[in-house]
LUMTIRO-983613 format. One record per residue (C-alpha): residue in one letter; x, z, y. Coordinates in nm, 2 decimals, padded with zeros to 4 digits, always signed. Each point is the difference from the previous one (the first is absolute). Layout:
<pamis>
+------+--------+--------+--------+
: type :     xx :     zz :     yy :
+------+--------+--------+--------+
:    a :      X :      Z :      Y :
...
+------+--------+--------+--------+
</pamis>
This chain:
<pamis>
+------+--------+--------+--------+
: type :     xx :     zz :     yy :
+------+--------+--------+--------+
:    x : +00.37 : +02.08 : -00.81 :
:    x : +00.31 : +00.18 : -00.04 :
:    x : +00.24 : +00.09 : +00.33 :
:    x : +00.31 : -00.07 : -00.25 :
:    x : +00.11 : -00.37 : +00.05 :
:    x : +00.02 : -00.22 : -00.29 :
:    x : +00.34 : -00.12 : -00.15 :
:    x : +00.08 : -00.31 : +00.10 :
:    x : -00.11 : -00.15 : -00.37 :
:    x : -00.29 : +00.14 : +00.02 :
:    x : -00.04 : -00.12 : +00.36 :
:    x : +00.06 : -00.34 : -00.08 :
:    x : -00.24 : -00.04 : -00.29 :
:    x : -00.27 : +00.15 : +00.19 :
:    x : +00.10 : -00.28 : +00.24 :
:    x : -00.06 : -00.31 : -00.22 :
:    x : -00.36 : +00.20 : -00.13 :
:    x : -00.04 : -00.04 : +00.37 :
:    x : +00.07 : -00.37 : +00.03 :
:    x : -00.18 : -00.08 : -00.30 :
:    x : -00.32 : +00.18 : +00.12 :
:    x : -00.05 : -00.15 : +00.36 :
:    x : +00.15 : -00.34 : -00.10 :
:    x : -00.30 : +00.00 : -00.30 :
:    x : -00.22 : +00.11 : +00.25 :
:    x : +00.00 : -00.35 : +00.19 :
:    x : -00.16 : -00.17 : -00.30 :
:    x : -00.23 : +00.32 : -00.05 :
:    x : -00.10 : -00.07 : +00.35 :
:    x : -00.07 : -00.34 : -00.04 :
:    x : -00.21 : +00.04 : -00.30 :
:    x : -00.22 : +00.28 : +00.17 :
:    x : -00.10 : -00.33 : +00.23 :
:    x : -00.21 : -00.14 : -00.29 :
:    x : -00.24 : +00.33 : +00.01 :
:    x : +00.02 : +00.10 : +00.33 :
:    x : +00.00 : -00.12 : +00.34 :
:    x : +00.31 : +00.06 : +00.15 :
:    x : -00.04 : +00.28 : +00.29 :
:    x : -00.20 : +00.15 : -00.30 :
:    x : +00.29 : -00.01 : -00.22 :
:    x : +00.22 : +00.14 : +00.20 :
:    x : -00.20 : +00.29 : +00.13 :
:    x : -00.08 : +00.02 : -00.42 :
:    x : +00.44 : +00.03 : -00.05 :
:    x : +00.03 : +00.27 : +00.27 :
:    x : -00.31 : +00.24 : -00.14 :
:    x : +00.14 : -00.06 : -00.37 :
:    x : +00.35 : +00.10 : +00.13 :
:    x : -00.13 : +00.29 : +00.22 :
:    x : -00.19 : +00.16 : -00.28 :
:    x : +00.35 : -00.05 : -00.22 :
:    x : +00.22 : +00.13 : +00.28 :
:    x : -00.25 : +00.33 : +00.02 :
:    x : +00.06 : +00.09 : -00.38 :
:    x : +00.35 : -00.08 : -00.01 :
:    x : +00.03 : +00.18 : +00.35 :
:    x : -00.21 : +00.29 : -00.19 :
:    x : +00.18 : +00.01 : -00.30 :
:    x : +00.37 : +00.00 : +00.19 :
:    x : -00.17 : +00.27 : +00.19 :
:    x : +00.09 : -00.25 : +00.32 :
:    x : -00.28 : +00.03 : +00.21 :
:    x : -00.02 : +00.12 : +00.31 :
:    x : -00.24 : +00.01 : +00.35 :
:    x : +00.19 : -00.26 : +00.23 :
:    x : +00.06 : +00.16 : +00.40 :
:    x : -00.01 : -00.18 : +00.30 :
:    x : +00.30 : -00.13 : +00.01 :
:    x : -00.08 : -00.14 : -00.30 :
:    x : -00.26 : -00.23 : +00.16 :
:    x : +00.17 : -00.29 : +00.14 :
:    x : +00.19 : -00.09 : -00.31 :
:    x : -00.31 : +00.04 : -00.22 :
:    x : -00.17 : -00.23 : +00.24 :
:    x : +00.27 : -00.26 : +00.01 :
:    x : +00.06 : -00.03 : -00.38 :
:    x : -00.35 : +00.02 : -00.07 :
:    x : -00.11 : -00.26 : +00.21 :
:    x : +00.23 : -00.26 : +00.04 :
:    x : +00.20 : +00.04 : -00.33 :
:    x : -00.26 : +00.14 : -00.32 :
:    x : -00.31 : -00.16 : +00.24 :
:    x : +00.11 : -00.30 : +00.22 :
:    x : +00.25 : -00.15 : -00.19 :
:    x : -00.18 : +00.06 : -00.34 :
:    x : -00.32 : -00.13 : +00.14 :
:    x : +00.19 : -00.34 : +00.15 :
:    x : +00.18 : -00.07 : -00.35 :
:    x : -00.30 : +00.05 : -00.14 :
:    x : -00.16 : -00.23 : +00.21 :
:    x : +00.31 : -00.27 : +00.00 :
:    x : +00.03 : +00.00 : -00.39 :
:    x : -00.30 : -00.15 : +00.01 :
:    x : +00.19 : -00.33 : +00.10 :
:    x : +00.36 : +00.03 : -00.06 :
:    x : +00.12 : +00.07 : -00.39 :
:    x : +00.08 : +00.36 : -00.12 :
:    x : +00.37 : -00.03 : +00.00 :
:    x : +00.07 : -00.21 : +00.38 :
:    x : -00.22 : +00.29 : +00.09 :
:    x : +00.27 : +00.26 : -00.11 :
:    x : +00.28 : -00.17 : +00.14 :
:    x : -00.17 : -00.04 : +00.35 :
:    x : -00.11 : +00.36 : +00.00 :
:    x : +00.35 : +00.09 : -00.05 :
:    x : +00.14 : -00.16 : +00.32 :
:    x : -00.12 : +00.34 : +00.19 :
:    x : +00.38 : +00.11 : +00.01 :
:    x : +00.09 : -00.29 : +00.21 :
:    x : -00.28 : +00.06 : +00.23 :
:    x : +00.15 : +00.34 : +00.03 :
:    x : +00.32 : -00.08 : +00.09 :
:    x : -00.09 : -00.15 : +00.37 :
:    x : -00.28 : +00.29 : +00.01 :
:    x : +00.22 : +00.28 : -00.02 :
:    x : +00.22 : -00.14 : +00.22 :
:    x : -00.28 : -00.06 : +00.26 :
:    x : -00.16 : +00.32 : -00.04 :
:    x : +00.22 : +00.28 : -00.18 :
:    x : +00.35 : -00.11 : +00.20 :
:    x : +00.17 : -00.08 : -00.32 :
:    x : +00.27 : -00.21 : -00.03 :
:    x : +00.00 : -00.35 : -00.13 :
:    x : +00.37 : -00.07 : -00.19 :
:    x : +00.11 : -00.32 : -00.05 :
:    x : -00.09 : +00.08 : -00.41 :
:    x : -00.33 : +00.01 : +00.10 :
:    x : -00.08 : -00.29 : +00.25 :
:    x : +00.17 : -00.26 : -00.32 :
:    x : -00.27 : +00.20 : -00.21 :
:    x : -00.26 : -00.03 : +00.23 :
:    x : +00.11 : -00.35 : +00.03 :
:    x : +00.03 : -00.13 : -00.39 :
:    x : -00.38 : +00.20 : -00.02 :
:    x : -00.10 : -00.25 : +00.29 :
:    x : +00.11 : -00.24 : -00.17 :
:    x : -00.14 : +00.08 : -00.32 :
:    x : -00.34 : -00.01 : +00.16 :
:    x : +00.08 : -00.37 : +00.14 :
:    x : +00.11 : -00.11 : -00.33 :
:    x : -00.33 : +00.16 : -00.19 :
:    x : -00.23 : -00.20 : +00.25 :
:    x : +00.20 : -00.29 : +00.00 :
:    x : -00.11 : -00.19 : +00.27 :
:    x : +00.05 : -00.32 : -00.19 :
:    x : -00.20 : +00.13 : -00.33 :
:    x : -00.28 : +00.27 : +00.17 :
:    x : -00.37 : -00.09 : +00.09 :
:    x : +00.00 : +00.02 : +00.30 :
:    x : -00.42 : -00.17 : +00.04 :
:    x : -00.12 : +00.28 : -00.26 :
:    x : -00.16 : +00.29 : +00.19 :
:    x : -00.03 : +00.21 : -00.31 :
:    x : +00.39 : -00.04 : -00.04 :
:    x : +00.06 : +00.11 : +00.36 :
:    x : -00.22 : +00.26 : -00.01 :
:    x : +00.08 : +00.18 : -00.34 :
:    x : +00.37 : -00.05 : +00.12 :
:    x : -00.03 : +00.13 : +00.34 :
:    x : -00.23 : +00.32 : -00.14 :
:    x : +00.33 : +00.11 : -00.21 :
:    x : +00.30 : -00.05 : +00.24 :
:    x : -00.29 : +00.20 : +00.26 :
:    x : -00.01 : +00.27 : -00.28 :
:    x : +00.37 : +00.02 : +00.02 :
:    x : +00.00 : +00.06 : +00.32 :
:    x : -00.20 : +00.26 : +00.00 :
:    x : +00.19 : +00.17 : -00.30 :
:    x : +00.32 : -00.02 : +00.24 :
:    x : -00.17 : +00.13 : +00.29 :
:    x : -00.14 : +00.29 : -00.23 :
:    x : +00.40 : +00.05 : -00.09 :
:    x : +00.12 : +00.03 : +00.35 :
:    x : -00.21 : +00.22 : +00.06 :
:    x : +00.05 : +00.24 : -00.27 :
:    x : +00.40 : -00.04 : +00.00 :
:    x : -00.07 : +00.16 : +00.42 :
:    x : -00.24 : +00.27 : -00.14 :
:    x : +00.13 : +00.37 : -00.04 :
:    x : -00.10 : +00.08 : -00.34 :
:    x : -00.17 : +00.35 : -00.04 :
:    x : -00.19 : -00.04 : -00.32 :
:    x : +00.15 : -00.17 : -00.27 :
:    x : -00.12 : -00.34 : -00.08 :
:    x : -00.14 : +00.02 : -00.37 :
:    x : -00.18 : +00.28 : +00.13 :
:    x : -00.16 : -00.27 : +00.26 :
:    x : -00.08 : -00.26 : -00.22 :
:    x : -00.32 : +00.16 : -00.09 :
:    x : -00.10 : -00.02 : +00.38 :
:    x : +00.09 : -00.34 : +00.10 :
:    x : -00.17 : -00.15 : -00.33 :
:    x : -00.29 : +00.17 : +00.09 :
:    x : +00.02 : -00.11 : +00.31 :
:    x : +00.04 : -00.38 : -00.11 :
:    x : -00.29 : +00.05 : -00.24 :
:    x : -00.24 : +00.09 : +00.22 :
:    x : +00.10 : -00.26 : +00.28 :
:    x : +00.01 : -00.26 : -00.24 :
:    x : -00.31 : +00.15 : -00.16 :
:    x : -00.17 : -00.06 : +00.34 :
:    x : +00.17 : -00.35 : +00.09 :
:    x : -00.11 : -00.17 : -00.32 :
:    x : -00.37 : +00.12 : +00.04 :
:    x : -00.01 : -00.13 : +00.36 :
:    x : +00.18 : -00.35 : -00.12 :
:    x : -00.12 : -00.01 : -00.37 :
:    x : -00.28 : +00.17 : +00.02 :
:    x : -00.10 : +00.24 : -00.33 :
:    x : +00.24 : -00.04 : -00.27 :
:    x : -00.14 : -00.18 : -00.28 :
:    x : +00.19 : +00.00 : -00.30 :
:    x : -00.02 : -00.05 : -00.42 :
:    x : +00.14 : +00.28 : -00.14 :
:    x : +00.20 : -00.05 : -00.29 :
:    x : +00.34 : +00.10 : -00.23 :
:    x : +00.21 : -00.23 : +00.16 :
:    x : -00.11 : +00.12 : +00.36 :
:    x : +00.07 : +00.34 : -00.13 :
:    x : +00.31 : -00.04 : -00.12 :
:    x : +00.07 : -00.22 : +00.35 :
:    x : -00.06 : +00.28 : +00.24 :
:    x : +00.17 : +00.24 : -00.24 :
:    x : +00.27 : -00.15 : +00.00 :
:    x : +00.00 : -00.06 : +00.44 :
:    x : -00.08 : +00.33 : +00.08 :
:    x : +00.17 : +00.22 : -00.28 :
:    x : +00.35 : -00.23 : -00.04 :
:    x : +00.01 : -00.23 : +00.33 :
:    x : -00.10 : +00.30 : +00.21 :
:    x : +00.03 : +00.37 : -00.13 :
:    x : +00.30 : -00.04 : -00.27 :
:    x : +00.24 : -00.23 : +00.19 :
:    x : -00.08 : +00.18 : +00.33 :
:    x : +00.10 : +00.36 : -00.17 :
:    x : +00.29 : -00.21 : -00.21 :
:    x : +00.14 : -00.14 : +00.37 :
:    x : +00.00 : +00.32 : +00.15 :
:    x : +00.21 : +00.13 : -00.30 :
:    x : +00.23 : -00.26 : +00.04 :
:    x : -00.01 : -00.01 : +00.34 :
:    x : +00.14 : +00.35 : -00.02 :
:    x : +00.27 : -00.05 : -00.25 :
:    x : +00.15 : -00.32 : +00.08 :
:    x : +00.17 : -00.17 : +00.30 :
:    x : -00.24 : -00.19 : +00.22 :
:    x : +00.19 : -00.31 : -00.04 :
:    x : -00.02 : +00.05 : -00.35 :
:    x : -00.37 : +00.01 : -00.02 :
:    x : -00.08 : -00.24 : +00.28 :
:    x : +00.21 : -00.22 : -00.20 :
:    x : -00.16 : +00.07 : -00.35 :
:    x : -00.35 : -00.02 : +00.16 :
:    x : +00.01 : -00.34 : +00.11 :
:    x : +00.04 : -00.13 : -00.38 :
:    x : -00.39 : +00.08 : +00.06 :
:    x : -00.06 : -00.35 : +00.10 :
:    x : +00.23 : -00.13 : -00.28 :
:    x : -00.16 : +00.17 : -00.25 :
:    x : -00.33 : -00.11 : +00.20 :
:    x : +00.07 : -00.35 : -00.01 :
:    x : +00.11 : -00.05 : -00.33 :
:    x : -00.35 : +00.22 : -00.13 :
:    x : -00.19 : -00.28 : +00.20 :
:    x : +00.13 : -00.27 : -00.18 :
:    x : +00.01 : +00.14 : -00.37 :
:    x : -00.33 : +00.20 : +00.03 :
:    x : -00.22 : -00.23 : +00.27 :
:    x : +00.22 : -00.32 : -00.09 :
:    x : +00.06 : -00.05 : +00.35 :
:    x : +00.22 : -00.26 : +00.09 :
:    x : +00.36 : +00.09 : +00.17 :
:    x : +00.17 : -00.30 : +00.19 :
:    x : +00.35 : -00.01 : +00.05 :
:    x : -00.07 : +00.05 : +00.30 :
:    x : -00.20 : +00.35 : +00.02 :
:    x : +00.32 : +00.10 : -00.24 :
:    x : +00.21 : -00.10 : +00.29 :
:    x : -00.11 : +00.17 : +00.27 :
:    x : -00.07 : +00.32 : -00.21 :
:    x : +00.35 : +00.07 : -00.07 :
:    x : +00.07 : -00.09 : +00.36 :
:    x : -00.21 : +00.26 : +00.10 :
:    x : +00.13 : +00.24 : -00.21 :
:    x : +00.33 : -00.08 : +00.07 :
:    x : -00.12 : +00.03 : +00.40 :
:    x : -00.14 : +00.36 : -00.06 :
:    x : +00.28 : +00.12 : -00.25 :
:    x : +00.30 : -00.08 : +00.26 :
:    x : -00.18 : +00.18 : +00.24 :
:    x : -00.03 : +00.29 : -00.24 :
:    x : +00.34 : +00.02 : -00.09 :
:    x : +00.10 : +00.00 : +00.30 :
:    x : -00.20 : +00.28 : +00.11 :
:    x : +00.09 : +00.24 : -00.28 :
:    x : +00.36 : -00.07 : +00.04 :
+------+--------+--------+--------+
</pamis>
């Protein structure tokens, strides 16, 4: 990876490969679920994408020995983002549909909002308590009290297991926006995807016991796609961007991830998308993009 930032063109086309590739991912994700079990899949993603992210590493000549200051942010992403949180989605999109899954993932913003605050001392503006407010309400209008099983388990549960995998992205951010970088974080990637392979290597043995799978194309393709595209390519593409846009530019591009999500889910997996799921999306993105704005300005 070159140290020359891109021009902002090129910066913003590398940002919609970005969006396309991890909003796509969702429904890859849900289709792994009809080889694999889920803690299997997920530990399946993350050594796909940490083979990937060695060659491209390798061939961007980006790899390096992490040093012990390194540790603690390679622990936190790879256990509660790349293992925790993909092992709980996994686990929920076994009950809730591909594209409410996005959209619920993508409330971790909100949740940092009041963690930062708590923890890291920063200030919450006006801007951002109506955006954590119109996310809130988002959520009540996607589980519309009126409209939302409340006697099914499996609808509780699957729920439950993504807005828990949220939190555990958010907690993963505040961590990492109070760490003192030393190593860059391409250059970590590597680590903390090995790290979540072999943890969720480990987990799904203990819960799923041996995997047992039918290899075929379309499982091929499947974990190709996960690990080279929803892991290795975007995370070298967000880095990129990450380096020659604005945050509040990117944070803002990123989240048409669930969009693009949502919309995959009900073209590719023809799931269904009441008025109200379309509803509180766009709250929720409204929520998370005031508080953006706000930030950056």
């Amino acid at each position: 990876m070159s140290t020359t930032a891109l021009s902002r063109r090129q910066a913003l086309l590398l940002l919609g490969v970005v969006v396309l590739a991890w909003g796509f991912t969702w429904i890859v994700n849900k289709l792994l679920l009809q080889y694999m079990m889920p803690i299997w899949a997920a530990a399946a993603r993350s050594i796909v994408g940490s083979a990937a992210l060695l060659v491209l590493g390798l061939g961007l000549r980006r790899v390096a020995w992490p040093v012990k200051a390194d540790i603690p942010v390679i622990l936190s992403v790879g256990l509660l983002h790349m293992g925790a949180f993909a092992a709980l989605v996994s686990l929920g999109m076994l009950y809730v549909p591909a594209g409410r899954s996005a959209v619920l993932a993508y409330t971790t913003p909100l949740w940092v909002i009041p963690a930062a605050w708590l923890f890291l001392g920063e200030p919450v503006s006006r801007a951002r308590r109506a955006g954590l407010a119109l996310g809130l309400l988002g959520l009540i209008v996607i589980f519309n009290p009126l409209d939302f099983d409340w006697n099914s388990r499996d609808a509780l549960f699957g729920n439950g297991l993504i807005l828990l995998a949220a939190l555990c992205w958010a907690a993963n951010i505040v961590y990492v926006r109070a760490h003192r970088w030393v190593t860059p974080p391409f250059e970590l990637a590597l680590w903390q995807a090995l790290l979540a392979s072999t943890v969720l290597s480990a987990v799904a043995y203990a819960v799923e016991g041996a995997p047992q799978v039918a290899w075929s194309a379309d499982l091929a393709w499947l974990l190709g796609y996960a690990g080279v595209f929803g892991i290795a390519v975007a995370y070298w593409g967000a880095v990129n961007v990450n380096r020659s846009l604005p945050a509040g530019v990117t944070s803002i591009g990123l989240l048409g991830v669930p969009v693009f999500g949502l919309l995959c889910s009900a073209v590719v997996l023809h799931e269904p998308v009441s008025a109200s799921l379309l509803a509180g999306m766009a709250l929720i993105v409204g929520g998370i993009a005031a508080g953006v704005i706000e930030r950056r300005a």
